[in-house]
ZAPA-525480 format. One record per residue: residue in one letter; z, x, y of N, C-alpha, C in turn. Coordinates in steps of 0.1 Angstrom, whole numbers, plus 2048, in hexadecimal, padded with zeros to 3 digits. Atoms other than C-alpha are relative to their C-alpha. Layout:
aZXYZXYZXY/...
***
This chain:
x8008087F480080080080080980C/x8027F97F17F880B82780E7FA807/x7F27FF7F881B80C83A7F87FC80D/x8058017F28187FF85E808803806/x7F87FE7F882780A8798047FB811/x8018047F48367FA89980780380B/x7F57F87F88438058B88047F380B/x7F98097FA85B7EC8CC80680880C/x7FB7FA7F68687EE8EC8057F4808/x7F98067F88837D98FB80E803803/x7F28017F98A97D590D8057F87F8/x7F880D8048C67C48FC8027F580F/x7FC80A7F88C67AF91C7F67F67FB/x8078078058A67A190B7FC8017F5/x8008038118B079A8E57F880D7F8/x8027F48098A77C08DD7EF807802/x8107FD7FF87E7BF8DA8007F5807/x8098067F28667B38F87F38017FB/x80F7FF8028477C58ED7FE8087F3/x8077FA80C8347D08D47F48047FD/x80F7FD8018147E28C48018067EF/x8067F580D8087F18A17FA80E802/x8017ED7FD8078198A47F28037F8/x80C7FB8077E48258A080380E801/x8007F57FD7DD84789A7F980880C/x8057F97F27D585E8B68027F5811/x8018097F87D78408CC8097FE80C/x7F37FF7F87ED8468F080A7F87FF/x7F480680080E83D8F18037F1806/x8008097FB81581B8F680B7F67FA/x7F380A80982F7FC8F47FA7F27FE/x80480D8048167E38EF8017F580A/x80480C7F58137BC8FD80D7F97FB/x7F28077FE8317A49018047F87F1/x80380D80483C7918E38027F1802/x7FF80F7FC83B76B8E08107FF807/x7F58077F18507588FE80780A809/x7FA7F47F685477C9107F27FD80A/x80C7FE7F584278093080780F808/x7FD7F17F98407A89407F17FC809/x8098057F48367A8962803812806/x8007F07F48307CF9748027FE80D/x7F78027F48427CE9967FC80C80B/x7F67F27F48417E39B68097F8802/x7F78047FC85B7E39CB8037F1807/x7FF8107F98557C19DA7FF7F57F3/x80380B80E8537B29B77F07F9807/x80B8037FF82C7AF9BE7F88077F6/x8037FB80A81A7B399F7F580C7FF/x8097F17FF8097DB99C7F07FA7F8/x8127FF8047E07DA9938068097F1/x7FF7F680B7DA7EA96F80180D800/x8037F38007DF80F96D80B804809/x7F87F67F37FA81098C8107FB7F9/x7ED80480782181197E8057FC80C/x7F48097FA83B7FD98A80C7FE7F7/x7F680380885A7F097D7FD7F47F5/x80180D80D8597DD95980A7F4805/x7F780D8018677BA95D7FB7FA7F6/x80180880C86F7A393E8057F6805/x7F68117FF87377D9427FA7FA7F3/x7FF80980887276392980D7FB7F7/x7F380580B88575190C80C8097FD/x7F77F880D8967718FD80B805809/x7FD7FC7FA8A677791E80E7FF802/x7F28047FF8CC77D92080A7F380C/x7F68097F38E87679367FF80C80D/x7FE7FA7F68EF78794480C8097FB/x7F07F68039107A394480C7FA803/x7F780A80592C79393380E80880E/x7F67FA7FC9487989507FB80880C/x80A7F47F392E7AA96C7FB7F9803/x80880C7F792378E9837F480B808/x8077F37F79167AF99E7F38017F6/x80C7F98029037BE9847F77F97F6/x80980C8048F679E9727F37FC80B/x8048037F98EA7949967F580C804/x8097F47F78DB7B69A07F28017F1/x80A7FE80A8C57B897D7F97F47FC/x80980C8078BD7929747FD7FB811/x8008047F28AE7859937F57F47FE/x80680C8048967679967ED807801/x80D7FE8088717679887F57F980B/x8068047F48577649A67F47F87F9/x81080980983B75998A8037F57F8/x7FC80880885074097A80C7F9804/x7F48077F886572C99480D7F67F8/x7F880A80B88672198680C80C7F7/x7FC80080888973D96D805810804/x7FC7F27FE89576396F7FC80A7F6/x8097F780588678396680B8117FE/x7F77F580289C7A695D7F980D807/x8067F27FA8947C79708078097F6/x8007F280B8937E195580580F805/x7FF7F07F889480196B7F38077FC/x8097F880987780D9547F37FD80B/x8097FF7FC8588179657F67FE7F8/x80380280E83F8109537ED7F8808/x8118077F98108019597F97FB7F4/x80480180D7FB7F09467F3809803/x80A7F68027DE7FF9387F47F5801/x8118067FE7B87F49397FE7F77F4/x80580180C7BA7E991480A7EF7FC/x7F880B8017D77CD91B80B8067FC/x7F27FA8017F37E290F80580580B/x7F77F17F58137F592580280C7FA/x7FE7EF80081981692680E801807/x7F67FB7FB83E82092B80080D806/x7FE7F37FB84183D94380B8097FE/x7F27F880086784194B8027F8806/x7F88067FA88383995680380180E/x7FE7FD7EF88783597D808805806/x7F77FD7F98A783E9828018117FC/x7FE7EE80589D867972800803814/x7FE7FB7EA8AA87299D80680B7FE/x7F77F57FF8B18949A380180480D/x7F77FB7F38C28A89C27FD80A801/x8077F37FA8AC8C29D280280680B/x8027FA7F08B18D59F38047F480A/x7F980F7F58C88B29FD7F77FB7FE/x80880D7FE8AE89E9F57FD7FA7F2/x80180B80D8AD8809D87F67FF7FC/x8087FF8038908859C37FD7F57F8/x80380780A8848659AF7F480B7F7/x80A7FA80986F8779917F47F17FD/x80A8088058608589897F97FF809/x80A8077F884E8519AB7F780F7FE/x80E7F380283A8749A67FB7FE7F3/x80980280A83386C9847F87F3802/x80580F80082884A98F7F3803808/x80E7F67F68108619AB7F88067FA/x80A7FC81080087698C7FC7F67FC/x8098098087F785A9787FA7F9806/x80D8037F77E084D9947F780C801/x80D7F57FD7CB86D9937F67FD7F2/x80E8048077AA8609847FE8097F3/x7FF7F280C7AD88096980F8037FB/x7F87FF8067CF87F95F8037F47FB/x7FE80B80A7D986894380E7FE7FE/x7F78088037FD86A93C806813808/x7F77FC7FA81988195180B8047FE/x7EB7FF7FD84488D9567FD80B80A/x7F97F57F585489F9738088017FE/x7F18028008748AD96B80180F809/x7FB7F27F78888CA9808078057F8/x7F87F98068908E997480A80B80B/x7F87F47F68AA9059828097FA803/x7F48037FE8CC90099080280380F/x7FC8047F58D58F99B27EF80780C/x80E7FC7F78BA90F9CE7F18017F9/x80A7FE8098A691A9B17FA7F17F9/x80680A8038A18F79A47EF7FB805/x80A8047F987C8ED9A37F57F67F8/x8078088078638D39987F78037F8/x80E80180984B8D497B7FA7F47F7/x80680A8028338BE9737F87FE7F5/x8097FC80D8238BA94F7F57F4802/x80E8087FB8048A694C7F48017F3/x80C8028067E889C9317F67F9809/x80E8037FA7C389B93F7F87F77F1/x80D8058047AE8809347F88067F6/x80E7F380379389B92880B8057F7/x7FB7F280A7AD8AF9127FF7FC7F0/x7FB80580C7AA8AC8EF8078097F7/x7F87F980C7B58BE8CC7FB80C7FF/x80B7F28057998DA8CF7FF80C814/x8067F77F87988DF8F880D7F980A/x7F18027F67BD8D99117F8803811/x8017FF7F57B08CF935808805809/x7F77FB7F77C08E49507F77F880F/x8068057F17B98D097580680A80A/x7FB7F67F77BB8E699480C7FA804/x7F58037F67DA8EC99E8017FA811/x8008037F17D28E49C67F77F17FE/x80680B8027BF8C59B880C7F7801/x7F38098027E38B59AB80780180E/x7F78047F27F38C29C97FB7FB80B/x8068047F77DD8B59E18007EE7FF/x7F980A80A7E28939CB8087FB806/x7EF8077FC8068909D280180380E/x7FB7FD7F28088A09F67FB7F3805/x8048117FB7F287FA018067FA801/x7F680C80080D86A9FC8118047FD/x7F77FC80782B87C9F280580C80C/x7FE7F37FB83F894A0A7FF80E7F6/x8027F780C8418B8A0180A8037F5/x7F87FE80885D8BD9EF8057F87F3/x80480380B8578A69D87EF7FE7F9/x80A7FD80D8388B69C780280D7FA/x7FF7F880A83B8CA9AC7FC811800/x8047F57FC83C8F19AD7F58037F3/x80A7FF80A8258F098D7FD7F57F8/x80980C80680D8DD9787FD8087F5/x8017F680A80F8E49577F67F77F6/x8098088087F38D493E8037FF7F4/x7FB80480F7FC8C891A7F87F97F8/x80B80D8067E68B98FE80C7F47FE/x7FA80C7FF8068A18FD80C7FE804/x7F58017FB82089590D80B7FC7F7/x7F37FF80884189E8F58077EC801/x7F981180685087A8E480B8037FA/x7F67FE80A8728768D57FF7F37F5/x80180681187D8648B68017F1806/x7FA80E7FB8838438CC7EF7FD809/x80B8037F785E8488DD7FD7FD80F/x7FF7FE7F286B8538FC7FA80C806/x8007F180186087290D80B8067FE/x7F57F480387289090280380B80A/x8037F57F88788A192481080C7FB/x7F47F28048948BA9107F78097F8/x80A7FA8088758C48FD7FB80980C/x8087F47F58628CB91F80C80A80A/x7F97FC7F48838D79337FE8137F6/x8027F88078808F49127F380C802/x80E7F87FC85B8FC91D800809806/x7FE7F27F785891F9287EF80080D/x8068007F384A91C94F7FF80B807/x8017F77FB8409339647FE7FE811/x8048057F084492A98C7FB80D809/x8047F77F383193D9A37F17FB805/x80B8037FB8169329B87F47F97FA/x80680C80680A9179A97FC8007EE/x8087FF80D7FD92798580E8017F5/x7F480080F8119219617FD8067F7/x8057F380880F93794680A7FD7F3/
***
């Protein structure tokens, strides 16, 4: 017999699983489409629903949807909030970043609250990875910081489109940074761009950024080694 395999992806605020898909081979990472009486809606910050391809925040409404935190009115209120596409009913803010793809499925990015503390200034990691995955040639992303206090510095891993199993796209480094300076002060872009035929998974099908924090970098003027 052929084994199948599925990868799920939900909150116990919403009865555990939300979505789902059948794991192909080679086939990008993905958590699939809502199941029955779920509805996922991609969010900017205005709760105005993102176009395909641009991350936002995952929201889950329907049936499977909790009361809320037994004894935490606050943070019941601050996470269930009311459902702008479904007057009446209330929808969960996940924190998870997260877009759909061209094909009908989402794509889990990360989690929004990865914030680090640079030179006094509060770095959301997700909104720069959310900046990369709009470059027409990058397919899937992470920014995490390495080093300890001055030395601390950004690097950015990254699968191209173009890379496969036989040939690993490298994009100009002054391409990516030029990218993020557009819209992005400077100090949150990345002091390198490192290319990968894949972006490290753990056993839960999260990224593994303890995998890439491991990766031996090389900071200096833009080139990695």
């Amino acid at each position: 017999s052929v084994s199948k395999i599925y990868d799920l992806y939900g909150p116990s605020e919403d009865t555990t699983y939300s979505t789902y898909i059948l794991r192909k081979k080679n086939a990008r990472p993905s958590i699939g489409k809502p199941i029955a009486n779920t509805r996922v809606y991609i969010l900017d910050g205005h709760h105005q629903l993102q176009p395909i391809g641009v991350p936002g925040e995952l929201h889950i409404a329907g049936e499977g949807l909790a009361r809320g935190y037994l004894n935490r009115p606050e943070l019941t209120q601050e996470k269930f909030v009311a459902d702008p596409f479904d007057p009446g009913s209330r929808m969960y803010k996940t924190g998870d970043l997260a877009r759909w793809l061209d094909d009908g499925n989402l794509q889990y990015l990360c989690r929004m609250d990865t914030q680090v503390k640079m030179r006094g200034f509060r770095i959301e990691l997700g909104e720069i990875e959310a900046r990369l995955h709009q470059h027409p040639e990058i397919e899937d992303s992470v920014v995490i910081a390495r080093g300890e206090g001055g030395d601390k510095q950004l690097v950015a891993f990254y699968r191209a489109h173009q890379t496969t199993a036989d040939h690993l796209v490298q994009l100009p480094y002054e391409q990516l940074r030029g990218h993020l300076s557009s819209t992005l002060p400077e100090y949150m872009v990345p002091a390198v761009f490192l290319s990968l035929a894949a972006i490290p998974l753990n056993s839960n099908g999260k990224v593994d950024r303890r995998a890439l924090a491991r990766t031996e970098v090389t900071i200096a003027s833009g080139e990695a080694y």
